[in-house]
HTML snippet that shows the backbone in 3Dmol.js (N, CA, C, O; Angstrom):
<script src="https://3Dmol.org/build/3Dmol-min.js"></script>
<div id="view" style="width:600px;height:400px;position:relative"></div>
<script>
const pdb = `
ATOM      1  N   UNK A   1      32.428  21.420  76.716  1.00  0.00           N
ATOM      2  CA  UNK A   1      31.451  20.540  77.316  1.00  0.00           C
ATOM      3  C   UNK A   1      30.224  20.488  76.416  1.00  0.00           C
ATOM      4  O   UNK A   1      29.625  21.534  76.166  1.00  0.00           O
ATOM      5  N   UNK A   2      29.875  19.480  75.984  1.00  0.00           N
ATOM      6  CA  UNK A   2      29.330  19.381  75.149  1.00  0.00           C
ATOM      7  C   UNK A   2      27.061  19.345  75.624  1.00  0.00           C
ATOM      8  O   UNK A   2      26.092  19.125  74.897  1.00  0.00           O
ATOM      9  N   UNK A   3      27.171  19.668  77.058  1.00  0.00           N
ATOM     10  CA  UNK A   3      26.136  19.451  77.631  1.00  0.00           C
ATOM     11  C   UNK A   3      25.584  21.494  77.267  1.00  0.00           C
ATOM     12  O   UNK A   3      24.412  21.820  77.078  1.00  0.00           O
ATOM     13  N   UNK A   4      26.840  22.556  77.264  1.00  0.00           N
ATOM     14  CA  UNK A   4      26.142  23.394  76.863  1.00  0.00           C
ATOM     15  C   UNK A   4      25.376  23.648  75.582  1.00  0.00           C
ATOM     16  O   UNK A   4      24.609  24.575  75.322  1.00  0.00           O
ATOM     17  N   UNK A   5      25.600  23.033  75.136  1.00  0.00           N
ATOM     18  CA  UNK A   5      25.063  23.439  73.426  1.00  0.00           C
ATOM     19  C   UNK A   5      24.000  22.967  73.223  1.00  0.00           C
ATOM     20  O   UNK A   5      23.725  22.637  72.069  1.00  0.00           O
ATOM     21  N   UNK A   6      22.705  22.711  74.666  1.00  0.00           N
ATOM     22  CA  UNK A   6      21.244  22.364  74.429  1.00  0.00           C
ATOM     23  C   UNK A   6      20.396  23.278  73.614  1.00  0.00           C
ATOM     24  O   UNK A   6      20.665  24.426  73.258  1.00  0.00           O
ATOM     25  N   UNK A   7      19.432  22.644  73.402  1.00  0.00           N
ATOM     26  CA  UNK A   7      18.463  23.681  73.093  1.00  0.00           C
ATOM     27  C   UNK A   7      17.742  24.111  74.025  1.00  0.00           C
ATOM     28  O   UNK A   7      16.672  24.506  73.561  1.00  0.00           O
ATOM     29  N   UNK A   8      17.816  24.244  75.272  1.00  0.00           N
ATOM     30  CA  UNK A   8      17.088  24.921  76.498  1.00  0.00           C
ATOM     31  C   UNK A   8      18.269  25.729  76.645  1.00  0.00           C
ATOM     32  O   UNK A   8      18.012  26.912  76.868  1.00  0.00           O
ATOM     33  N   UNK A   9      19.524  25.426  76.585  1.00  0.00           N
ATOM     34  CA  UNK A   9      20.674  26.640  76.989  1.00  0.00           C
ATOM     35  C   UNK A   9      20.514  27.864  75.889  1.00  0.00           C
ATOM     36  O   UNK A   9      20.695  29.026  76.251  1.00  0.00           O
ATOM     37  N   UNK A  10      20.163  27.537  74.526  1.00  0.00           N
ATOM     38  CA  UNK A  10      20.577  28.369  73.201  1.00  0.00           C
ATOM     39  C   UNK A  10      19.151  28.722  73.827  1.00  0.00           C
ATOM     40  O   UNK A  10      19.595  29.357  74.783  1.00  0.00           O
ATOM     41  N   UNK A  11      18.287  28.759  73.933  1.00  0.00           N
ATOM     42  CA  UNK A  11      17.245  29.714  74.392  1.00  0.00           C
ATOM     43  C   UNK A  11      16.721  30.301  75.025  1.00  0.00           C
ATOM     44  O   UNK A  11      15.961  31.229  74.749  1.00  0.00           O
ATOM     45  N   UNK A  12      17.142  29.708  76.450  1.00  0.00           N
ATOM     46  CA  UNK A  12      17.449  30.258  77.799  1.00  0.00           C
ATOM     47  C   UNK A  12      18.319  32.182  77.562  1.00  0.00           C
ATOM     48  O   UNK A  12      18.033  33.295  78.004  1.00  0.00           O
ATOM     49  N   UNK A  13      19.373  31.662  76.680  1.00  0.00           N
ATOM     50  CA  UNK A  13      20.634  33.024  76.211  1.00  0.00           C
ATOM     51  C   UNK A  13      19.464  34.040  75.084  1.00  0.00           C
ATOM     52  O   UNK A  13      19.541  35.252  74.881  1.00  0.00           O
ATOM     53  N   UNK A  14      18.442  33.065  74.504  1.00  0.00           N
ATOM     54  CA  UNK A  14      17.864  34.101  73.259  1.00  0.00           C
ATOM     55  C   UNK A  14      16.623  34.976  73.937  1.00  0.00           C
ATOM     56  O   UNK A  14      16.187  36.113  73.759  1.00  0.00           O
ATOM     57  N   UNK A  15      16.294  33.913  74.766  1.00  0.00           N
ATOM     58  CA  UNK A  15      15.206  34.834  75.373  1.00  0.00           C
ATOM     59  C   UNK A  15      15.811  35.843  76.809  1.00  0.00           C
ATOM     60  O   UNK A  15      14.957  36.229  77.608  1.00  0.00           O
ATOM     61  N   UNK A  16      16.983  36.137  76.999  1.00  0.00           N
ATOM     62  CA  UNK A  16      17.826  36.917  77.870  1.00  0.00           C
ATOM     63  C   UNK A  16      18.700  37.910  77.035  1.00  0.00           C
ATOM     64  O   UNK A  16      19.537  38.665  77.530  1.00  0.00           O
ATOM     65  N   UNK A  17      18.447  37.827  75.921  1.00  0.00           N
ATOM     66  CA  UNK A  17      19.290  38.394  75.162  1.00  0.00           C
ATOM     67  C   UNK A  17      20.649  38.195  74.914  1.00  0.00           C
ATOM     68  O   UNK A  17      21.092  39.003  74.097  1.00  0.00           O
ATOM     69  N   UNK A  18      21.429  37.422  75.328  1.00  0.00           N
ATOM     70  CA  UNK A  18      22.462  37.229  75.835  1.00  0.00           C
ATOM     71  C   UNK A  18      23.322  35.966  74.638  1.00  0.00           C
ATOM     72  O   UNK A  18      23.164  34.819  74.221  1.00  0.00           O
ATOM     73  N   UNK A  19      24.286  37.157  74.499  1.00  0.00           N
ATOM     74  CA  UNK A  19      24.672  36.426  73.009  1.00  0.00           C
ATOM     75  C   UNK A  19      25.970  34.751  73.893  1.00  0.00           C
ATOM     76  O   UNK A  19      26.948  35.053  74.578  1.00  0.00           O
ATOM     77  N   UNK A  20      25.693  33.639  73.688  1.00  0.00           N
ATOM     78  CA  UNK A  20      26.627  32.399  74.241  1.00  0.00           C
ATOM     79  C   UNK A  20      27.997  32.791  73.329  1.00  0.00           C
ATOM     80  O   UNK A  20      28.302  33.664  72.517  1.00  0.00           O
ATOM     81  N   UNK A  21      28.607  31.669  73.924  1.00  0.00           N
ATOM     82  CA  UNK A  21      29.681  31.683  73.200  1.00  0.00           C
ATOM     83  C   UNK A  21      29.989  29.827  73.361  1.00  0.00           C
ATOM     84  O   UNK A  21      30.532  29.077  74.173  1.00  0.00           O
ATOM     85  N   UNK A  22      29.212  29.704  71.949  1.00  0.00           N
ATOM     86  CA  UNK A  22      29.523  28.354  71.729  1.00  0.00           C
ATOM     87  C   UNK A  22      28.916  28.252  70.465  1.00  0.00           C
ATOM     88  O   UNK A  22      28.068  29.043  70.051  1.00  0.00           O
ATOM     89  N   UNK A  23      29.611  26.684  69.480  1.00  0.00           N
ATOM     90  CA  UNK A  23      29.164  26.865  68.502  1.00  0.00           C
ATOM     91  C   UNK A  23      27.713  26.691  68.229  1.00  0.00           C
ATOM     92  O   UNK A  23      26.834  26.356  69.022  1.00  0.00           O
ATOM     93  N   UNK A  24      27.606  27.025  66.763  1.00  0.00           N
ATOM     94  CA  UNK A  24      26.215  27.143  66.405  1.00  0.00           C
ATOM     95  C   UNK A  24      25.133  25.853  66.922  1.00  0.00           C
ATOM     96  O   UNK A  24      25.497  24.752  67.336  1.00  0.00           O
ATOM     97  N   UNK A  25      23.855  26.290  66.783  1.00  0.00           N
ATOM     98  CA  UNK A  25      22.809  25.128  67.017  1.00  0.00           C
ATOM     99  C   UNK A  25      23.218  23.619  65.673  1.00  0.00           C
ATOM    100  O   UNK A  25      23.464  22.437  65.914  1.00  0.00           O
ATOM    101  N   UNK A  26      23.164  24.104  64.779  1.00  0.00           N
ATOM    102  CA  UNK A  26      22.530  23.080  64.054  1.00  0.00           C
ATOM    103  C   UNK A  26      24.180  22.168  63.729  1.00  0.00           C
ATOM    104  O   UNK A  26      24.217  21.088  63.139  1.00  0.00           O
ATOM    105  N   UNK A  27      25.312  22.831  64.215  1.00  0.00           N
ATOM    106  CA  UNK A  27      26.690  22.693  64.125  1.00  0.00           C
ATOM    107  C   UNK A  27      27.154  21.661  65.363  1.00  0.00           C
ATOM    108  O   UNK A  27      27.918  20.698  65.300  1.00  0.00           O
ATOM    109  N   UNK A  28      26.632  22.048  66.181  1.00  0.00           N
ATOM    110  CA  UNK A  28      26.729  20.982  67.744  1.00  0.00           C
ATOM    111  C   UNK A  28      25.504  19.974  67.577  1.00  0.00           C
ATOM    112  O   UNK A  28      25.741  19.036  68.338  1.00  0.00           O
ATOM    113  N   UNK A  29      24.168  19.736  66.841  1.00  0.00           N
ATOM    114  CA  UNK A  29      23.458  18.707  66.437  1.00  0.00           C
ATOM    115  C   UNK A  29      23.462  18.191  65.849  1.00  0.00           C
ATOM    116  O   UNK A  29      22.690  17.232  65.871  1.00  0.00           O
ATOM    117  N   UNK A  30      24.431  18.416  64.717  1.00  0.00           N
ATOM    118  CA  UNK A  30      25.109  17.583  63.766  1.00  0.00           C
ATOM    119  C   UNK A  30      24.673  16.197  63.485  1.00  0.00           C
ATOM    120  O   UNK A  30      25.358  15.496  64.230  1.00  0.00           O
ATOM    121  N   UNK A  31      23.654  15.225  62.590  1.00  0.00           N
ATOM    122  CA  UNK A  31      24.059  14.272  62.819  1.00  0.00           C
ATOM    123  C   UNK A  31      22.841  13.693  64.118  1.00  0.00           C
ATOM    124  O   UNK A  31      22.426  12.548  63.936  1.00  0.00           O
ATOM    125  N   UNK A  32      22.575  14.065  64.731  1.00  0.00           N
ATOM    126  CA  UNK A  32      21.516  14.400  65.924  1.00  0.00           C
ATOM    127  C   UNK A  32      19.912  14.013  65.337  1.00  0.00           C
ATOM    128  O   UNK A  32      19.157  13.054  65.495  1.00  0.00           O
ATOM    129  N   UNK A  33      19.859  15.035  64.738  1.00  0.00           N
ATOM    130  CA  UNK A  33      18.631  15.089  64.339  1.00  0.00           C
ATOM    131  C   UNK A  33      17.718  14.930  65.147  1.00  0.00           C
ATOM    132  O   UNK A  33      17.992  15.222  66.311  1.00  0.00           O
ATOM    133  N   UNK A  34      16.349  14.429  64.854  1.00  0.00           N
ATOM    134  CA  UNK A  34      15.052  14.222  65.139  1.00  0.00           C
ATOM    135  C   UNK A  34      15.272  13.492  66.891  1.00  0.00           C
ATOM    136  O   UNK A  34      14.631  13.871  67.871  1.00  0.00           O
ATOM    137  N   UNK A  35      16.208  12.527  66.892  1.00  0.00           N
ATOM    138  CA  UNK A  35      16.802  11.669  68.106  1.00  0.00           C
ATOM    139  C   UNK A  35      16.588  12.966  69.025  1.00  0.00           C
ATOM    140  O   UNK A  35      15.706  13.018  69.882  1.00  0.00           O
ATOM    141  N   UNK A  36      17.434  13.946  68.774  1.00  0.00           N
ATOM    142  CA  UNK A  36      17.577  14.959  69.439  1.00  0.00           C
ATOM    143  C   UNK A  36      16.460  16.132  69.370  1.00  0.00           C
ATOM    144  O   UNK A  36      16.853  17.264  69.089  1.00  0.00           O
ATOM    145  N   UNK A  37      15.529  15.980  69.536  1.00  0.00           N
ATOM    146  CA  UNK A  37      14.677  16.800  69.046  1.00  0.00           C
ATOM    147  C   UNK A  37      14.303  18.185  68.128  1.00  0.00           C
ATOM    148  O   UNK A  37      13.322  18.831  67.761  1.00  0.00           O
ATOM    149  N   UNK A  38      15.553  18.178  68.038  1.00  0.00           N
ATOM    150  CA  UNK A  38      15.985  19.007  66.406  1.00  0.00           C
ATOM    151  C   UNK A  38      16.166  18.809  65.137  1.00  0.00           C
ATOM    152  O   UNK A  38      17.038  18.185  64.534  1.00  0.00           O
ATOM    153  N   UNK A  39      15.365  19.330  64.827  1.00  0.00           N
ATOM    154  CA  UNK A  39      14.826  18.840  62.811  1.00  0.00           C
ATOM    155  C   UNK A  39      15.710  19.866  62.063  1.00  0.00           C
ATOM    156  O   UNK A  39      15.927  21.039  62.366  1.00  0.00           O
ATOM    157  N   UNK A  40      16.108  19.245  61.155  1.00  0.00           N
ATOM    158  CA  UNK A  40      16.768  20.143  59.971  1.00  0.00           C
ATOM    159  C   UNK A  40      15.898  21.059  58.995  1.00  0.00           C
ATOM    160  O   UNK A  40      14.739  20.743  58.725  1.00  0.00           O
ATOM    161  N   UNK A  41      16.505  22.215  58.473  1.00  0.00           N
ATOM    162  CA  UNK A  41      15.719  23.068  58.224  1.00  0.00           C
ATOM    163  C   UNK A  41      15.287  22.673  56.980  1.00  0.00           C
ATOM    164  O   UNK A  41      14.321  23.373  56.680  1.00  0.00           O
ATOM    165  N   UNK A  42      15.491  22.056  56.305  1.00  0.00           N
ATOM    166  CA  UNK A  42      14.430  21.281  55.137  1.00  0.00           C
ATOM    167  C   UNK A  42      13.353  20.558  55.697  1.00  0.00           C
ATOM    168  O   UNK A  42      12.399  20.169  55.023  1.00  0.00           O
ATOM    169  N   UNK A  43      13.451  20.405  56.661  1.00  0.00           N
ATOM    170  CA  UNK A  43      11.736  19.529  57.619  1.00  0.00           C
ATOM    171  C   UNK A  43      10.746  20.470  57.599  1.00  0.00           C
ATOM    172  O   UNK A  43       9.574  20.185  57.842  1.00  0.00           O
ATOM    173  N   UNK A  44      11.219  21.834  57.264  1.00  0.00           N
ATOM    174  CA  UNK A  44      10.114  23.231  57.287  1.00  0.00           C
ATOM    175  C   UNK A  44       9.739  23.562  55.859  1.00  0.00           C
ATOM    176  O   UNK A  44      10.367  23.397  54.813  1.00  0.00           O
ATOM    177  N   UNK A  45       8.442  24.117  56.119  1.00  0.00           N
ATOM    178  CA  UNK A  45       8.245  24.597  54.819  1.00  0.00           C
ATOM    179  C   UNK A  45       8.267  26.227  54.590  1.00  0.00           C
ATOM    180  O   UNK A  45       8.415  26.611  55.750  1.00  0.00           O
ATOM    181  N   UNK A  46       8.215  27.231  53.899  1.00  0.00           N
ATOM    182  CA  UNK A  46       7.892  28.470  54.023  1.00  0.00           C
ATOM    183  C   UNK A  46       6.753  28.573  53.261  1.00  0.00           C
ATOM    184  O   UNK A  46       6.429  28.020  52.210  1.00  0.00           O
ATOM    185  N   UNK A  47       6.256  29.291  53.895  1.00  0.00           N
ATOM    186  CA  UNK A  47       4.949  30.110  52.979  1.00  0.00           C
ATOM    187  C   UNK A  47       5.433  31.492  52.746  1.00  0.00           C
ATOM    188  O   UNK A  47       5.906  32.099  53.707  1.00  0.00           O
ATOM    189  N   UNK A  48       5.373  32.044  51.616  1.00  0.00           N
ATOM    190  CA  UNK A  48       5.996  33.384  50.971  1.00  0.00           C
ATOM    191  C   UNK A  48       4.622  34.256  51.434  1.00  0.00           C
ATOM    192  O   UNK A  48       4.972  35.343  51.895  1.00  0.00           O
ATOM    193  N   UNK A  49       3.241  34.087  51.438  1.00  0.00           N
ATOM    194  CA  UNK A  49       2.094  34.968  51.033  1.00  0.00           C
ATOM    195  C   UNK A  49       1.837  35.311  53.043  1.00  0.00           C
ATOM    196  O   UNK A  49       1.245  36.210  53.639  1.00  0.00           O
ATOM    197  N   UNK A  50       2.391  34.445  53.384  1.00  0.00           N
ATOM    198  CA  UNK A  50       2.374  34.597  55.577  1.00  0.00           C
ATOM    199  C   UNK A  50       3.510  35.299  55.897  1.00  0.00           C
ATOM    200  O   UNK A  50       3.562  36.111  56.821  1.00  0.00           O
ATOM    201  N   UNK A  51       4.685  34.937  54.959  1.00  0.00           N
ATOM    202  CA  UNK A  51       6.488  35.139  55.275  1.00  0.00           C
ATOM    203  C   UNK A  51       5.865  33.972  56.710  1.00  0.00           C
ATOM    204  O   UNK A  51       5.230  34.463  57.644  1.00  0.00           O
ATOM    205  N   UNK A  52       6.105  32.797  56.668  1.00  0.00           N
ATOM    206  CA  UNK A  52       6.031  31.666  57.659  1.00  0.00           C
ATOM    207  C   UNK A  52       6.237  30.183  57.559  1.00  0.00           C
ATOM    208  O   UNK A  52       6.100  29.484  56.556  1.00  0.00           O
ATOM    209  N   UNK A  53       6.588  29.824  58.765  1.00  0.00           N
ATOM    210  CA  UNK A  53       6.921  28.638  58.392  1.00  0.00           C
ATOM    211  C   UNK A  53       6.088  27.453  58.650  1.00  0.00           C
ATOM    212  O   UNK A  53       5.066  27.760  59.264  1.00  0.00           O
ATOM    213  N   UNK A  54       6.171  26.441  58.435  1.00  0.00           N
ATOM    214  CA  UNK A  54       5.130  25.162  58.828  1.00  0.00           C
ATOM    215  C   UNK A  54       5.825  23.732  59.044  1.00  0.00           C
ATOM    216  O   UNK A  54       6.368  22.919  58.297  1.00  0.00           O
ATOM    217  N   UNK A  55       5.532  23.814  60.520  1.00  0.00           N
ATOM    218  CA  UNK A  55       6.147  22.313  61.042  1.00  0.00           C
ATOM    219  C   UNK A  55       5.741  21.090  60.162  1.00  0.00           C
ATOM    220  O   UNK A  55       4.769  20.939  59.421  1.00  0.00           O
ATOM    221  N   UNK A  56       6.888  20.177  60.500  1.00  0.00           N
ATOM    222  CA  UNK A  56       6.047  18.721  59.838  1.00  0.00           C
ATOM    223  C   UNK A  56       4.882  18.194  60.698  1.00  0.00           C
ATOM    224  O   UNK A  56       4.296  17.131  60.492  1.00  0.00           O
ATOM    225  N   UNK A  57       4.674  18.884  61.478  1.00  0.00           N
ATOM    226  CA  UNK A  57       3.266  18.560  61.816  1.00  0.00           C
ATOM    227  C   UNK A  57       2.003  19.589  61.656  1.00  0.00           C
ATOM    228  O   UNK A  57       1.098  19.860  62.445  1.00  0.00           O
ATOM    229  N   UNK A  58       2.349  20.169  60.032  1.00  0.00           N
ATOM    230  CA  UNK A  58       1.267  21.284  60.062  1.00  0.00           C
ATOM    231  C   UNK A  58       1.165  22.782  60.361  1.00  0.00           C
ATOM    232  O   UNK A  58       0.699  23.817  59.884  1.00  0.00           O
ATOM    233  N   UNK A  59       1.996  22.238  61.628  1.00  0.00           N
ATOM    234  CA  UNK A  59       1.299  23.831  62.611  1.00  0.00           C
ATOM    235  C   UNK A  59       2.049  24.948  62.195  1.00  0.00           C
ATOM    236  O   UNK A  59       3.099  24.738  61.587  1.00  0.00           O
ATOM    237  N   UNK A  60       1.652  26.199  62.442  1.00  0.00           N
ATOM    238  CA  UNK A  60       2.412  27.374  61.802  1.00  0.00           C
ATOM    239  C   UNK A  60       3.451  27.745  62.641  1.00  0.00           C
ATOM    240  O   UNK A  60       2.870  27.659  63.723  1.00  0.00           O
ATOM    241  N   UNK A  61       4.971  28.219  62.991  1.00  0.00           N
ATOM    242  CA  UNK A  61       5.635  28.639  63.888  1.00  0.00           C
ATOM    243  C   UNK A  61       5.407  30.001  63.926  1.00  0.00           C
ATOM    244  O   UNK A  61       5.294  30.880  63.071  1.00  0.00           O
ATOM    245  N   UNK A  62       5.352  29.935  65.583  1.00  0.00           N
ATOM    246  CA  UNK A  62       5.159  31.230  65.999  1.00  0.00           C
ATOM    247  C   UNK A  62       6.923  32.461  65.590  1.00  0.00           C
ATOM    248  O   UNK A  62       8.098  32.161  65.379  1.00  0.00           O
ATOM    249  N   UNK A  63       6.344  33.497  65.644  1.00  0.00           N
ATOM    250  CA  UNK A  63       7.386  34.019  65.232  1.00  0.00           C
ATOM    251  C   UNK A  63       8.397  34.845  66.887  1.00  0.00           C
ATOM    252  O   UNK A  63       7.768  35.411  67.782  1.00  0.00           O
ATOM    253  N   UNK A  64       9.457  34.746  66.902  1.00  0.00           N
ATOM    254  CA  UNK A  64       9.927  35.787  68.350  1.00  0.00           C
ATOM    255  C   UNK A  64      10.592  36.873  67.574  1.00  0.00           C
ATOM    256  O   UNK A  64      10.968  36.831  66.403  1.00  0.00           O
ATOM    257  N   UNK A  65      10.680  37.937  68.504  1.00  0.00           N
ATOM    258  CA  UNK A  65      11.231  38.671  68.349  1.00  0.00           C
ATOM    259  C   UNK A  65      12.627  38.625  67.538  1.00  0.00           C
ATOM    260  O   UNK A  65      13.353  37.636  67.645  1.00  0.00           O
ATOM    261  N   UNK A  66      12.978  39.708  66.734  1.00  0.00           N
ATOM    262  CA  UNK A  66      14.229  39.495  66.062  1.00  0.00           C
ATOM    263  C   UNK A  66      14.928  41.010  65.992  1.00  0.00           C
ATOM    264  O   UNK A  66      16.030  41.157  65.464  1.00  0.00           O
TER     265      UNK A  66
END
`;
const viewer = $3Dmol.createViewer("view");
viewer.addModel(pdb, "pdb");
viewer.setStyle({}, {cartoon: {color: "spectrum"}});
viewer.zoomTo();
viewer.render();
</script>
């Protein structure tokens, strides 16, 4: 079912700890993109001197737990 593989479900499971069993994020958005409110990871930038990343709109991402 292709309705599990949201990004409120994949984070709903990350912030529960709780490993899914479905394929990957960027593997089920395929193709999706931005439509879908998921940007590909070249839309980010890193900063090496923060270890961080920076939205295309600037802002710095917060970091979660890992």
């Amino acid at each position: 079912d292709s309705k599990y593989g949201t990004i409120g479900n994949y984070l709903a499971c990350y912030d529960m700890k709780v490993k899914g069993h479905f394929e990957s994020i960027e593997k089920a958005h395929r193709g999706h993109g931005v439509r879908k409110g998921i940007l590909p990871k070249e839309s980010f930038i890193y900063r090496r001197q923060s270890d961080s990343f920076i939205c295309p709109e600037g802002e710095e991402l917060k970091r979660r737990n890992f």
